[in-house]
N, C-alpha and C positions, 0 to 999 in steps of 0.2 A: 226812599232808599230802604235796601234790605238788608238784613243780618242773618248770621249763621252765629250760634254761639256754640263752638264744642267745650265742653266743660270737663270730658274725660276723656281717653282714651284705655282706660281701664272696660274690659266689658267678659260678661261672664260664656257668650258664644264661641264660637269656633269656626268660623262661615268660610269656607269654599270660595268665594271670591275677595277675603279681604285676609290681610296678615296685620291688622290694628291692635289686634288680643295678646300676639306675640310681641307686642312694644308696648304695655300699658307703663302710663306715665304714673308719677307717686305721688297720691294721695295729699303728701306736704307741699308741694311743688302745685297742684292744680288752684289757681287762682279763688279767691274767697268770693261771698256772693255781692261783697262791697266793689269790687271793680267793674259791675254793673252799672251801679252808677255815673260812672266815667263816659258811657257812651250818649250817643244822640238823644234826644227828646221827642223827634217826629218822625220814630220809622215808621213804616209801612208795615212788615211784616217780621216777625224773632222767630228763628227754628232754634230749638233747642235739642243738640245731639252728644254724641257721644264716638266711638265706646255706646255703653248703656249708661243713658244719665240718669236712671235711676239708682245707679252704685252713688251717686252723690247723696249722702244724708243730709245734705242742706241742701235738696234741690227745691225745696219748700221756700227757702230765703231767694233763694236764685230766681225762681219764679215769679215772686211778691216785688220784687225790684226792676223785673223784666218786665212786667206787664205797666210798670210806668213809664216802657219806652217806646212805645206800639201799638198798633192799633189793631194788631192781630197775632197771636203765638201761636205756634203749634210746635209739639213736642216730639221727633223720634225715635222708637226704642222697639224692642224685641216682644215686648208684652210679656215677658216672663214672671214680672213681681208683680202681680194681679193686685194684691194689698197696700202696695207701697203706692203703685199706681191709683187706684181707686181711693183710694184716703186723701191724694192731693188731688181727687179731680172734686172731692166732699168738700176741700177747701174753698177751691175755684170755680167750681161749675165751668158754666159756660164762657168762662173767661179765657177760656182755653183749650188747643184741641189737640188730639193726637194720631199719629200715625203710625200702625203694629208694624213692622217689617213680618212677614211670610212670604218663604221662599217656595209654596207648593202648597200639594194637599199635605197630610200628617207626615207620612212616610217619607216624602223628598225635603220637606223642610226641616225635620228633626237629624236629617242626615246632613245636608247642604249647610243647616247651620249648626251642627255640633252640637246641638242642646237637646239632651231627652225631656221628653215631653215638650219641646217648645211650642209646637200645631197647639197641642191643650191651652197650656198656659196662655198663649196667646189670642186663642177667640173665648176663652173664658173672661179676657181682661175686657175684649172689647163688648160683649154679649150685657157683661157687667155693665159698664159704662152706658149702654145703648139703653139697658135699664133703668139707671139714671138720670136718663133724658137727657147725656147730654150729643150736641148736635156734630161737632167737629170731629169725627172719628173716622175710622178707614185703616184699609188695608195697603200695605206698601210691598212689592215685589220686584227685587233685582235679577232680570231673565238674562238667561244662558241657555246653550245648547241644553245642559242640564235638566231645568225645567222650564223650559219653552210651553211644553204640552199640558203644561199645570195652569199656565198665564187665562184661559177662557175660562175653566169652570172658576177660579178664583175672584175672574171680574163679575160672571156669574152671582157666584156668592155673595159677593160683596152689595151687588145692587139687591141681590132678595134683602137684605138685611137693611137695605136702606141707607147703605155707609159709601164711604169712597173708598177707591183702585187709584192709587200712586201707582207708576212703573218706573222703571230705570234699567238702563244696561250696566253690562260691569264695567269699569273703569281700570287704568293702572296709573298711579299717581303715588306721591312723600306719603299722603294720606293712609291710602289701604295697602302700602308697603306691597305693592305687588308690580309687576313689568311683564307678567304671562298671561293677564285674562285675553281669549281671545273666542272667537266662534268660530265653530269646523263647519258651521251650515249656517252664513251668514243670511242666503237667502230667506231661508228657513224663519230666522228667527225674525225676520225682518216682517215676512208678510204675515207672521204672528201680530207684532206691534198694529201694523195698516188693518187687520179684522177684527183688532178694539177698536182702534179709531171707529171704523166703519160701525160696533156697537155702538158708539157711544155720540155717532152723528143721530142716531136712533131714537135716539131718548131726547125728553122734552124740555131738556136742563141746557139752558144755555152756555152754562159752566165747563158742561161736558162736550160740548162743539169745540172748546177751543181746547180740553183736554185731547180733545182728538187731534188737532194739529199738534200738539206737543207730542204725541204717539208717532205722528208721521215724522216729527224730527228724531226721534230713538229708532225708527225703521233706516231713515237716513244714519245714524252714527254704526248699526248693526255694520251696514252694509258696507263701511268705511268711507263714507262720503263727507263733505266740508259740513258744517253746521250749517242751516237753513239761516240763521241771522245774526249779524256781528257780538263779538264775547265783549261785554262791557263790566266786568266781575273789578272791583277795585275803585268804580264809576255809580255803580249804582247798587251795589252791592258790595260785604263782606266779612271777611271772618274771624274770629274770633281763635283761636287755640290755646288750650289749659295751659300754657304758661302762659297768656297775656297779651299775645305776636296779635297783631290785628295784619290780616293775611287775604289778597282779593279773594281767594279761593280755597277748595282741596282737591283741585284738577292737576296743579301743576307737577312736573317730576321732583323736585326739590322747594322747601315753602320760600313764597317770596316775601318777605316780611317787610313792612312799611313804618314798623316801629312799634314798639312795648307800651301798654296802658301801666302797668306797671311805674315807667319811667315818664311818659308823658301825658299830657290829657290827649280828649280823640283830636278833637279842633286840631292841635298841632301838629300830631302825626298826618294828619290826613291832608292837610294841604304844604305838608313837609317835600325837600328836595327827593328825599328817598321815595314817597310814596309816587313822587312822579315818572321816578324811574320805571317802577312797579308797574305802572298805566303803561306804557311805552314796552316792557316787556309784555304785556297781556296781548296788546296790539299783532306782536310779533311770534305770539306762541300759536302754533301747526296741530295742537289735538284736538280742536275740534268737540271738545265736552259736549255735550249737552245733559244737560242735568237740571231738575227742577230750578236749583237756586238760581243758575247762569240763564236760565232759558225763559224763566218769568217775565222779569222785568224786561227782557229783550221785547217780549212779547208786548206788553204793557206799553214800552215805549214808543214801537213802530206800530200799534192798534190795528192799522188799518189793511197792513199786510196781512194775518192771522183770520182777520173780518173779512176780508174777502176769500181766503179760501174757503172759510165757512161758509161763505153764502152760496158761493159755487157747488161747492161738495151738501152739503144740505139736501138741497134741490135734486141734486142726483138719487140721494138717499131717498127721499120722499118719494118719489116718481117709479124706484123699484126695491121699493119695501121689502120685498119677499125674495128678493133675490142678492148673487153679491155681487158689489160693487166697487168698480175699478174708480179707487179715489185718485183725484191730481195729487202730482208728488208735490213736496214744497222745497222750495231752497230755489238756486241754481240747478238746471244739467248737469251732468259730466261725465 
């Protein structure tokens, strides 16, 4: 099972596709780093987000309590506190990884996301880190019309450096308080996402074959199509928000809350009356997210599905290297 813990909704950006900065939640009200403890013992995976969870001054305790519930963390954030960041990765090393959100090269992402100097701040954080040695790093970018034409030299970039390319589409959800993102050139954006994929059937990292099928499912949500594979978010996954709500998601249009850590341990909430309700809602919800947290373990669980488009699409790759390549869609038709 996987976790999402937001720990803020306070965050110091401005972003173009999200209205989370216009609702930050208060500081007295965001959950301490002892409610940590309340959760599972055998997850899988802990994203630790925000907001910017670096406005947490105890993201140092938050972190030291997280990492005894997981077997793998990643953290992420804007990369604008170079220092605050860097001093807990001096803590942690390798025990933890992170992911910058950029939205572009300098100019579109310091624009997109509201924040002067963000571009700097943020490959100085990671360039820092990379110097560090540590391994778990990369770049994260949420594509739109906007900067669609940003998405190739950034995946670019990111492989000279050695690092990883997260992507994502914009979303409207309770979460980023928004109901307008949308694409004026759906196609556009779409067959952006299919010629990462297409890099990244490229390269020799196995990791990156099935990151490529997760590309071709964000070419399918671009496009407005179903999800390529059933939403099991509340099942094998979820979330966490700074008051406490343990919540399948941040897809949904309103939070569906399963019950308060605060008020109960997890054990109870999670195989409570309400959390099944919760599951039965998710079953019945039409948006079609795809997003790393929901699209993972989807992936993980059906193996076999993902593995053979690899093996298909691969092979294609190999065969004309040099040229570009019409990958198989994934999902259903429609």
């Amino acid at each position: 099972m996987e976790a999402c813990l937001i720990i803020t909704y306070r965050c110091n950006a401005k972003c173009y596709m999200c209205n989370t900065w216009k609702y930050p939640s208060k500081k007295n009200e965001e959950y301490s780093p002892e409610l940590v403890d309340k959760l599972p013992t055998d997850l899988d995976f802990i994203n630790i987000t925000g907001g910017e969870p670096f406005l947490r001054e105890d993201i140092e305790k938050i972190v030291n309590k997280a990492l005894t519930k997981t077997k793998r963390l990643v953290i992420s954030s804007n990369g604008y506190f170079t220092e605050r960041i860097t001093s807990l990765f001096e803590k942690f090393g390798n025990k933890i990884g992170i992911r910058v959100s950029i939205e572009g090269l300098s100019a579109a992402n310091d624009e997109l996301r509201g924040i002067k100097n963000g571009f700097d701040n943020g490959l100085r954080t990671l360039t820092t880190l990379h110097g560090m040695g540590i391994k778990d790093i990369g770049f994260g970018m949420t594509v739109s019309d906007r900067n669609v034409d940003d998405m190739i030299e950034l995946y670019r970039l990111a492989n000279a450096m050695g690092m990883e390319f997260a992507t994502a589409t914009t979303h409207n959800s309770f979460y980023f308080h928004t109901i307008d993102n949308q694409y004026k050139d759906q196609n556009n954006v779409a067959k952006s996402f299919e010629n990462i994929a297409s890099e990244l059937l490229k390269t020799n990292k196995p990791k990156n074959w099935f990151r490529a099928y997760f590309n071709m499912g964000l070419a399918r949500k671009a496009r407005g199509q179903n999800r390529a594979l059933p939403c099991e978010v509340g099942t094998d996954m979820f979330f966490v928000d700074p008051g406490g709500n343990v919540l399948p998601c941040n897809g949904s249009d309103y939070p569906m809350i399963m019950g308060n850590l605060h008020e109960q341990d997890f054990d109870t909430i999670w195989k409570s009356v309400q959390a099944e309700k919760v599951r039965q809602m998710v079953k019945s919800c039409n948006k079609h997210c795809w997003m790393i947290g929901s699209a993972a373990p989807a992936m993980k669980k059906r193996i076999f599905v993902p593995l053979k488009w690899v093996a298909i699409n691969k092979l294609k790759v190999m065969k004309n290297k040099d040229e570009n390549v019409c990958l198989d869609p994934i999902g259903p038709k429609q």
